[in-house]
N, C-alpha and C positions, 0 to 999 in steps of 0.2 A: 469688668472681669478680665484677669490675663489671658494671655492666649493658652498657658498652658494649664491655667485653673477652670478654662472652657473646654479646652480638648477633652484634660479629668470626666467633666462632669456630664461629658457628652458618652464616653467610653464606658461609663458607671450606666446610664439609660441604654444604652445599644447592647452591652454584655451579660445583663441580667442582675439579679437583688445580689447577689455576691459581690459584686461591684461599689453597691453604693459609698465606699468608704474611700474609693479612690483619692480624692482630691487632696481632703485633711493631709490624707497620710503619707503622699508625693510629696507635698510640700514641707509636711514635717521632716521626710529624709532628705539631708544634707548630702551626708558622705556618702549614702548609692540614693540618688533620686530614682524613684520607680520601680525600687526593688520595695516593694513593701509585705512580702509576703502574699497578697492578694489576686486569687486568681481571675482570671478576664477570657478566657478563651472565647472564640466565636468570631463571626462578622457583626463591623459595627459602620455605619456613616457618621461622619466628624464633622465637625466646622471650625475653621480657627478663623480669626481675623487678620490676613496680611495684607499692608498697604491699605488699610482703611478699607479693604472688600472683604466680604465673605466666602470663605473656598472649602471646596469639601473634598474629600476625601474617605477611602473605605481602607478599613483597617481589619485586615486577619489576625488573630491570634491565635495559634497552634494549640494540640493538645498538650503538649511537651511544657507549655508554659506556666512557671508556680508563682511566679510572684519574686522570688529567692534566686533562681539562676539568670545570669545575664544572656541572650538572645541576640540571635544578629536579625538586623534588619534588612528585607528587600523592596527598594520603591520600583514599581511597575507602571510605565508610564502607559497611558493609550495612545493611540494614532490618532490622527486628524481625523477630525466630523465623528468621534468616538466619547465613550463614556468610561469611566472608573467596570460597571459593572459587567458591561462588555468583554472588555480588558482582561479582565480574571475570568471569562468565559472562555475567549479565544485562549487562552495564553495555559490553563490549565492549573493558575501559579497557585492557588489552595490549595488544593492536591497534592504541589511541589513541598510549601510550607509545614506541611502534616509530615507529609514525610523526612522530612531534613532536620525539621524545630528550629525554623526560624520564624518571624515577625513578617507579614506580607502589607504594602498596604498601596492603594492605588491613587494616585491625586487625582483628578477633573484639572483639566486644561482652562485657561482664565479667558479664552477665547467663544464667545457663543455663534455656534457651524450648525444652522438649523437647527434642528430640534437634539443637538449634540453640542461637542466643543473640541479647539484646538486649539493650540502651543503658540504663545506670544517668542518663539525665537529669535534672540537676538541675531541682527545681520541680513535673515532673509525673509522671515515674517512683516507682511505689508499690515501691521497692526493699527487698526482703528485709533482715532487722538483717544487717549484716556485709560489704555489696555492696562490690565494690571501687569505688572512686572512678576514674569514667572519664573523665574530664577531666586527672586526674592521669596515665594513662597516657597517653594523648594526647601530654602534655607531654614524657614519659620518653622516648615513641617518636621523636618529632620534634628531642630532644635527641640520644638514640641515633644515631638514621642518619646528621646531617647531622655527625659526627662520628667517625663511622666509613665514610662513602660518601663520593665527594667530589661534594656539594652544594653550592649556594648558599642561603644560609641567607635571602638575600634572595629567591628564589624557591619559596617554599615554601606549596604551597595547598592546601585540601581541598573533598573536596566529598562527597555523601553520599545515598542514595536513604531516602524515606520516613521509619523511627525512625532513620536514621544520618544523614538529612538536616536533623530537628530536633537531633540531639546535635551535630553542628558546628556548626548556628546558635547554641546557647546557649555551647558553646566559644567561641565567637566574639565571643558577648556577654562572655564571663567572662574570656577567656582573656588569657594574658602577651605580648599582640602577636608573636607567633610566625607569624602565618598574612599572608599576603598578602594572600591574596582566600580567598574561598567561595565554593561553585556548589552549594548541594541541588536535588535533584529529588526533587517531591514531597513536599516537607516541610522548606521555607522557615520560620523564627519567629524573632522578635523582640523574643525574652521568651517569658513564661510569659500563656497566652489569661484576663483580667481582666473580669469580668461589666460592662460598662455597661448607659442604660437603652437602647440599640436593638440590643443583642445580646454583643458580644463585643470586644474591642483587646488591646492587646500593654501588657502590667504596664510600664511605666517603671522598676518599681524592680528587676526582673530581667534587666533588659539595659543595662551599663553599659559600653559597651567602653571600651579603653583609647586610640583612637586610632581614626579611619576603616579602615573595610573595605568594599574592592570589594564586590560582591554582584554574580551573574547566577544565575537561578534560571529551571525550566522546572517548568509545570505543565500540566497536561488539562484540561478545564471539565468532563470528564466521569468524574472520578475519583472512585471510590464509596469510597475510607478516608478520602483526605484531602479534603473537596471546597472545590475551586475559590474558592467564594463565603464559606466557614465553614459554622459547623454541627458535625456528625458527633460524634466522641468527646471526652469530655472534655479529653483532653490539647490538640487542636485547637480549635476555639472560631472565632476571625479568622480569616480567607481570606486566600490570597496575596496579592492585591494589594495588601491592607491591611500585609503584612511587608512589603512591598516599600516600600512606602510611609514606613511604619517607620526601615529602612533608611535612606533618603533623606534624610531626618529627621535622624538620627544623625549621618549623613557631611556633613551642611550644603550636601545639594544645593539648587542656587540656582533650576533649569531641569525643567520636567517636570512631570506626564507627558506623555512625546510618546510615540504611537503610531506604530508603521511596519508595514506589512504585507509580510512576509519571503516568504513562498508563500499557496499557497491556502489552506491552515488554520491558518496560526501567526503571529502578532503582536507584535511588540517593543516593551516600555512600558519606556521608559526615563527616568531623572533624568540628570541630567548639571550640570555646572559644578558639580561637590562638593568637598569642601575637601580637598586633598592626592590630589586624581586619582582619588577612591574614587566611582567611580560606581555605579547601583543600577538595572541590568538582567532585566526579566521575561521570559519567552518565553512565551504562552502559548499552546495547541494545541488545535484546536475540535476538539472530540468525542474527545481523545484520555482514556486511562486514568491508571491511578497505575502507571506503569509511565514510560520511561527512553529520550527520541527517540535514535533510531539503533538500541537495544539488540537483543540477540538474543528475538524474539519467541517462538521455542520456549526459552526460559529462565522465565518468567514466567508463572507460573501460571494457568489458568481463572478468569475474574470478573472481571480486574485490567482489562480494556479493552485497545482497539488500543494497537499499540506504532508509533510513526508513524516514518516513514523517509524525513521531505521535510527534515528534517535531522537533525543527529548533533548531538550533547550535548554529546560530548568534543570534537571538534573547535572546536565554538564556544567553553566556557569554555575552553580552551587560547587562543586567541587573545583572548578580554577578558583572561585574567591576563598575558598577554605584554603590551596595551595597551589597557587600561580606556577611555581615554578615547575611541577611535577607533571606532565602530558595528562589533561584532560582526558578522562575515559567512561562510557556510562558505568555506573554503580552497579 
């Protein structure tokens, strides 16, 4: 079975008897795969096969969804020692997708972290002989849906908390121009962290995109895994604002950094006038944690710091990925 005549027919059992027609009828569209008139709303768990493993994934689809209109898509990565279902717990992001009408959908990490999983990254993941290749599935997923849902293949963005939010920055760095924009939280990079003599930067020869990418990205100054400034574990090394900076760099912003003060604890460093509209947006949140603005604060662990709620995460990158150029603002 294909992967994407699996996905179908996995999407068709998770969604309900309205569904079951999926698969035929994907296949039978040519010129819009996935638009088949056929609706699918709801949460559903998938499996596709990439690289010879089985990977799953949960897939939201909005109410807003007919079958008929094309949809953007958001991938939601989890953090290390984390789950898909988790993810959309902390993160709020159904909630976000109902409201906006777009496509949500979560991958599972190819790494097994107890009774969890985490991110085979290229560069600084010490992955086991035989990991599957996560980048690769990434690709398959992104290939999968916008070919069996009907998406816009032009609208299609990721974003990712902590270890999911360095594994879509390096996709991002690596990856087949597939992604629109990126939004990590808490775990923004720009490469793989390269020893200089005043401490740490972003390896030049590990981040070579193929083209400009938006970037909006939200961090704590008070965030005890990843911190704010650099430092901490080795996989981290450079501080956000130095990825961002990074970023900015990459996309040939011209303007920047301008600072704006959004509320009482959060600050918007932005680049702007970058080449092909790809701007490169920070949020940064005084005294908040490694933890996810807006998210659900009984989701997230003890130690992790405030979870700040003077704005919402998904709301804001939803509107930089609708319109990069224009200052982020809540809705």
């Amino acid at each position: 079975m294909s992967i994407r005549r699996r996905l179908a027919t996995t999407l068709a059992a998770g969604l309900g008897a309205t569904s079951l027609a999926v698969a035929p009828a994907a296949d039978a569209s040519h010129k819009r795969p996935g638009c088949d008139g056929v609706d699918r709303q709801g949460r559903a768990t998938v499996q596709l096969t990439s690289g010879g493993t089985e990977r799953t994934s949960v897939v939201y689809v909005p109410a807003a969804y007919t079958g008929k209109k094309r949809l953007g898509l958001v991938l939601n990565l989890h953090g290390s020692n984390s789950n898909p279902v988790e993810q959309l717990a902390r993160s709020r992001t159904e909630q976000a997708a109902e409201r906006h009408g777009f496509i949500a959908v979560a991958p599972q990490g190819g790494i097994p972290s107890g009774a969890n999983w985490s991110w085979n990254i290229p560069y600084v993941t010490a992955a086991p002989p035989g990991a599957p290749d996560d980048q690769q599935f990434l690709t398959d997923l992104i290939t999968t849906l916008t070919t069996t849902l009907c998406i816009d293949p032009k609208q299609v963005f990721a974003s990712g908390y902590s270890g999911g939010g360095r594994m879509i920055s390096q996709y991002a760095c690596d990856g087949p121009g597939l992604l629109a924009g990126i939004a990590p939280v808490a775990g923004l990079r720009a490469g793989a962290p390269a020893r200089t003599g005043a401490g740490f930067a972003p390896d030049p020869a590990t981040c070579r995109p193929d083209r400009p990418v938006p970037v909006i990205t939200f961090a704590g100054t008070a965030d005890p895994v990843n911190p704010f400034g650099g430092g901490g574990a080795a996989y981290w090394g450079y501080g956000t604002l130095a990825a961002t900076q990074r970023w900015a760099e990459l996309n040939s912003c011209r303007r920047g950094p301008t600072t704006t003060q959004v509320t009482g604890s959060v600050s918007r460093v932005a680049f702007s006038s970058c080449r092909t509209n790809a701007q490169a947006h920070l949020y940064v949140v005084a005294g908040s944690g490694h933890t996810w603005p807006g998210g659900d604060p009984a989701a997230f662990p003890a130690g992790l710091g405030p979870v700040t709620q003077e704005i919402d995460a998904n709301d804001l990158m939803w509107s930089f990925f609708r319109n990069p150029q224009s200052p982020t603002r809540q809705p």
